[in-house]
N, C-alpha and C positions, 0 to 999 in steps of 0.2 A: 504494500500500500504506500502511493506516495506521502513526503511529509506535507503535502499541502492540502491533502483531506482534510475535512472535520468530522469530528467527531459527536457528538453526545454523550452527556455523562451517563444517561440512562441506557441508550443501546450499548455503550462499552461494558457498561456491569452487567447487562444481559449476554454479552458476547462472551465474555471471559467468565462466565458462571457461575458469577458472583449470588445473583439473584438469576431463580426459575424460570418466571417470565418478566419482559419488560415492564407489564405494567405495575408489577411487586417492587421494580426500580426506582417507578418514578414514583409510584408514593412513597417509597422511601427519601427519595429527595423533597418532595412538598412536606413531610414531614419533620424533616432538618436532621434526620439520620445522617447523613453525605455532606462530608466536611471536604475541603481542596484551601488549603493555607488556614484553616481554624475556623474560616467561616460554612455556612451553611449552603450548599447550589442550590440552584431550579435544575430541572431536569434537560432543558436545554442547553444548558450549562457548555460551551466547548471546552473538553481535554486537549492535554498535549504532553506528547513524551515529557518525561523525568514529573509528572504531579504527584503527589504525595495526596493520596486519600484516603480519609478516613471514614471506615463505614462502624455504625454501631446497631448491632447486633445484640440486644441483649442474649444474657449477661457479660457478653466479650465486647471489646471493640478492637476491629482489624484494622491496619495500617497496609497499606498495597503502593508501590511505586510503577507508574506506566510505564514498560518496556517500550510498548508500540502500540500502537492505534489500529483498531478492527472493528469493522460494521458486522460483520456477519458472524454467530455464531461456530464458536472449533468446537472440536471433542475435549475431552478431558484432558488428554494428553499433552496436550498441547498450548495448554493455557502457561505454562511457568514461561513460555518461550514471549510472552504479552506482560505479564505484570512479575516482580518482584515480592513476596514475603516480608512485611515487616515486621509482624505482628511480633509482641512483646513473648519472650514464655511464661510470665506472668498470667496474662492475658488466655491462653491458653489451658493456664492450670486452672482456671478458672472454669472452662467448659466442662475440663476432666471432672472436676469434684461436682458439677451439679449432676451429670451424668450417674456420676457413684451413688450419688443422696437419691435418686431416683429409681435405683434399684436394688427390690426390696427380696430377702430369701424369705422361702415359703416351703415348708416341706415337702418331698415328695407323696403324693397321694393324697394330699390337701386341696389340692382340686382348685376353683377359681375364688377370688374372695367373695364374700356374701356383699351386698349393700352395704350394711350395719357397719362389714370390714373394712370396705372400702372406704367410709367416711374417717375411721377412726384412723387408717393409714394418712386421707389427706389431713387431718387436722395437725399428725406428726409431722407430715413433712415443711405445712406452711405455720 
């Protein structure tokens, strides 16, 4: 892609598969999720190599550097070759441990929770 494309910051997080579909991008930007320099985009927003973006996600918030600019949708494979990793390992351990608090042992042959059970788990967990 030449460097004189534009971009959008909503198709690029949809390209690089960041977000599902586009339109889960762009309310994340009307939202003020999608930072570029500390402030908040629109969805029209133009990128450009080297932005520093921050998306938040709760509970995490990811940090991504543009590689390169893409309208169109790659595979999974191929996205590290588009953006940079910045994300804190901080940031990360954080995914890890809600992940953990979310799952619960249950013995074998205990079968599914009751209702009653299942309240009594969410109240533990929030």
């Amino acid at each position: 892609m030449s460097e004189k494309s534009l971009v959008r910051i909503d198709k690029w997080l949809w390209a690089v598969r960041i977000f599902k579909t586009r339109n889960q991008a762009t309310t994340a930007c009307k939202k003020g999720k999608i930072l570029i320099k500390n402030k908040p985009v629109k969805p029209s927003r133009i990128i450009n190599i080297d932005d520093i973006v921050v998306i938040k996600k709760l509970p995490v918030v990811y940090t991504y550097r543009v590689k390169e600019l893409l309208e169109k949708r790659v595979a999974a494979r191929q996205v590290n070759q588009y953006i940079e990793d910045l994300t804190s390992d901080e940031e990360l351990k954080k995914l890890k441990i809600r992940q953990v608090q979310n799952f619960i042992i249950r013995e074998k042959g205990m079968g599914r929770p009751t209702k009653k059970e299942r309240r009594t788990l969410d109240r533990l967990k929030n």
